[in-house]
BATIKOL-275014 format. One line per 5 residues: number of its first residue (from 1); for each residue x, y, z of N, C-alpha, C, CB. Coordinates in steps of 0.001 Angstrom, whole numbers, plus 500000, padded with zeros to 6 digits. Glycine has a CB too. Layout:
! residues N
NUM) X Y Z X Y Z X Y Z X Y Z; ...
***
This chain:
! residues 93
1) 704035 898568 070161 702735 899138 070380 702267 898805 071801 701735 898626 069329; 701700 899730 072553 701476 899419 073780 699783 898941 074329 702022 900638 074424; 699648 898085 074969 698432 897812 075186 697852 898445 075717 698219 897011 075563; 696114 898451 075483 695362 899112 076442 695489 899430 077471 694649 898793 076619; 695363 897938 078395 695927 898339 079823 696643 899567 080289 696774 897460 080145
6) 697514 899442 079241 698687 900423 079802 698870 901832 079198 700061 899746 079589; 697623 902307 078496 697079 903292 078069 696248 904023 079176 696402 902899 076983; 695262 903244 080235 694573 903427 080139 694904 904341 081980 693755 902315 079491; 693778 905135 082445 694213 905959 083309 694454 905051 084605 693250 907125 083446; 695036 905836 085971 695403 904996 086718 694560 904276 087577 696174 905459 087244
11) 693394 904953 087711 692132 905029 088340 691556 903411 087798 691157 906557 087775; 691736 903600 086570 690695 902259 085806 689784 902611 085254 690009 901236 086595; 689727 903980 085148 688206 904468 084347 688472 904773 083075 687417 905832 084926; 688115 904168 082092 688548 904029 080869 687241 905031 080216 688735 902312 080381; 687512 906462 079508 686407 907190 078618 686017 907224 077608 686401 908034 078514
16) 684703 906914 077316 684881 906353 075582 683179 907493 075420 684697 903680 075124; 684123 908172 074490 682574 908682 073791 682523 910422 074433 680822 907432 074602; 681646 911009 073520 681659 912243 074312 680873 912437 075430 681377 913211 073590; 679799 911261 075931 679251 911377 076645 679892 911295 077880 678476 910826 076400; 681248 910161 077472 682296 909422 078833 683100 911127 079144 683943 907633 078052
21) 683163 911888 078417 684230 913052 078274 683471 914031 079611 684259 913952 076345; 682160 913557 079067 681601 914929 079835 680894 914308 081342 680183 915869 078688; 680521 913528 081483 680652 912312 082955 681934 913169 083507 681159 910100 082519; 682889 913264 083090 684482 912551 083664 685068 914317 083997 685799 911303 081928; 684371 915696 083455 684320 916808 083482 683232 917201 084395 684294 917216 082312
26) 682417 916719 085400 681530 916980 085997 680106 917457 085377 682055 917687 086702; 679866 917166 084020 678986 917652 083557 677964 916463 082912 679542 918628 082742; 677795 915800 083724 676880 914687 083869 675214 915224 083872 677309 913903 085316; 674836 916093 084630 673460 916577 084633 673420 917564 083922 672902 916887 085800; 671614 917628 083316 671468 918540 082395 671730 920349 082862 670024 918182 081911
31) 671958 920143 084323 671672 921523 084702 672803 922041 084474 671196 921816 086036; 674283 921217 085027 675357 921958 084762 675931 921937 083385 676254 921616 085616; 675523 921393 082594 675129 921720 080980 674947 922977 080611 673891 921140 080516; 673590 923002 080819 672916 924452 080812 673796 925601 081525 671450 924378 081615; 674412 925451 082774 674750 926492 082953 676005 926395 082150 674740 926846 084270
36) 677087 925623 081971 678534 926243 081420 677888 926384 080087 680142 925186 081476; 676998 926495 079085 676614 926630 077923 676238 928152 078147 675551 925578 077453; 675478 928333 079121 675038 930040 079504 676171 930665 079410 674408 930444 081060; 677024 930189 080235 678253 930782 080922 678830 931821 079935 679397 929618 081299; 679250 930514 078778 680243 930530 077628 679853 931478 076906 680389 929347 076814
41) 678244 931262 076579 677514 932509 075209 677407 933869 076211 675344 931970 074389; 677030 933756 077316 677498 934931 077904 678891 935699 077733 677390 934659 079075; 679771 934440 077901 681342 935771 077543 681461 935821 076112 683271 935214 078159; 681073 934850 075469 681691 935343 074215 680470 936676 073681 681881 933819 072961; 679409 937012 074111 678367 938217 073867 679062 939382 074229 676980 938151 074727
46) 679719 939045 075293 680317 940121 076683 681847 940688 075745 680877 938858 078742; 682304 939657 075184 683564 939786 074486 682985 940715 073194 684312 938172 074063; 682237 940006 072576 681698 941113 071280 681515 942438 071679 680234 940762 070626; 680987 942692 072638 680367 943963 072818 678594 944191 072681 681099 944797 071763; 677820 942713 072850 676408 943099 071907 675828 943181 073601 675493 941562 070392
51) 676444 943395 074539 675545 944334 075978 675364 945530 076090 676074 944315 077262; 676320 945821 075008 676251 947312 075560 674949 948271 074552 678100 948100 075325; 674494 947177 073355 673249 947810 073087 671973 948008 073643 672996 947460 072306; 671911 947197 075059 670852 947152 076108 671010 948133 077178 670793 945838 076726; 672132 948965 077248 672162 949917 077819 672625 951077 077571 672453 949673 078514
56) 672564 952306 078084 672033 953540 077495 674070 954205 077842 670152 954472 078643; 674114 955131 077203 675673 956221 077663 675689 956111 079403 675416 958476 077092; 674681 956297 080255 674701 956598 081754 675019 955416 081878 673485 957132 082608; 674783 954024 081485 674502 952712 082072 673252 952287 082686 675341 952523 082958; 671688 953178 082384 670930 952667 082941 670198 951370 081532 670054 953939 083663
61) 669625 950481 082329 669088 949773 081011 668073 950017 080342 668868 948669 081118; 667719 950190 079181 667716 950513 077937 666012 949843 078079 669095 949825 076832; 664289 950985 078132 663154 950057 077948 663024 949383 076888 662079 950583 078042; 662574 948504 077125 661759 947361 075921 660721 948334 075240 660720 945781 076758; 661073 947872 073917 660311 948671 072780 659033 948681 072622 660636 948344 071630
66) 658820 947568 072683 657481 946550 072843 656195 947359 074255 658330 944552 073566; 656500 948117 074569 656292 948459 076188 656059 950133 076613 657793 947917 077035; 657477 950296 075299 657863 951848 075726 657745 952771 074725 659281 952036 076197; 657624 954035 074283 657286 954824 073764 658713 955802 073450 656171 955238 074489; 659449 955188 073978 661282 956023 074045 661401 955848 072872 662822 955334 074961
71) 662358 956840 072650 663414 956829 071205 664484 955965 071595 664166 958432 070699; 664931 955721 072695 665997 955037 073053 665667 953744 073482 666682 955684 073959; 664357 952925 073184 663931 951436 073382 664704 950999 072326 662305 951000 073286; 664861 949346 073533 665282 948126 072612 664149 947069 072350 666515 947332 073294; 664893 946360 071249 664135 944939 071751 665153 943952 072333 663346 944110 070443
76) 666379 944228 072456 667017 943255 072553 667564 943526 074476 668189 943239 071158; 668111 942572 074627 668388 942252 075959 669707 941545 076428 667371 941503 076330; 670529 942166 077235 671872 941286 077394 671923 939922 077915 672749 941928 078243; 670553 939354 078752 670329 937931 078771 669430 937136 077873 669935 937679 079909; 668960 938029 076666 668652 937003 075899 669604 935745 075296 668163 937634 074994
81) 670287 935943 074690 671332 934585 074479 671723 934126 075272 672397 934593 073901; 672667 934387 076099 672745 933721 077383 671957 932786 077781 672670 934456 078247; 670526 932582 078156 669341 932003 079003 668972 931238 077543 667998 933279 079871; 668934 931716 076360 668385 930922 075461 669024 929726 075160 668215 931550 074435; 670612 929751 074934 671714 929047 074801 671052 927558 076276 673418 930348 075157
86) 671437 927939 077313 671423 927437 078200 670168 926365 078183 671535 928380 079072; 668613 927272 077756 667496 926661 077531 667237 925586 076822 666890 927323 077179; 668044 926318 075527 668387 924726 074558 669263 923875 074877 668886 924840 073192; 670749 924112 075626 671467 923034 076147 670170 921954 077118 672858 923807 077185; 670015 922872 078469 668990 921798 079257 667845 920593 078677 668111 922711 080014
91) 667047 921541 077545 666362 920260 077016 666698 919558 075840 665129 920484 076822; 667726 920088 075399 668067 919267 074180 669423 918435 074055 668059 920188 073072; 670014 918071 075444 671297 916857 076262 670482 916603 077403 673152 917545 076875
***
């Protein structure tokens, strides 16, 4: 069985915890949190396909319902999850 020591990286920085994981990944502050959390729910939204209900056959974007009088209003928005995701990463790590 091999000892710690000799487990451990070459540097000397030994990571313990998910907090040590994410220090050691550059993601020490809440901001870059927030953003690779945006990032991520952004592609995986982008991967589903749920952008393309915010915009119209031409590609122009799609008015808010709330606002507009169109048959073709949304309520929804391709940066809502995205920014929300992110919102809750920042204040809640």
């Amino acid at each position: 069985m091999e000892s710690l020591q000799s487990v451990a990286p070459a540097d000397g920085d030994i990571v313990l915890g998910v907090r040590g994981v994410l220090v050691k990944m550059g993601l020490a502050r809440p901001e870059a949190r927030a953003f690779v959390a945006a990032t991520a729910v952004g592609l995986v939204t982008y991967a589903l396909g749920l952008p393309a209900r915010s915009f119209t056959e031409e590609g122009d974007l799609r008015p808010f319902k709330g606002t507009s009088a169109s048959p073709h209003a949304t309520y929804t928005h391709f940066l809502a999850l995205p920014v929300a995701a992110g919102v809750a990463t920042y204040v809640f790590t």
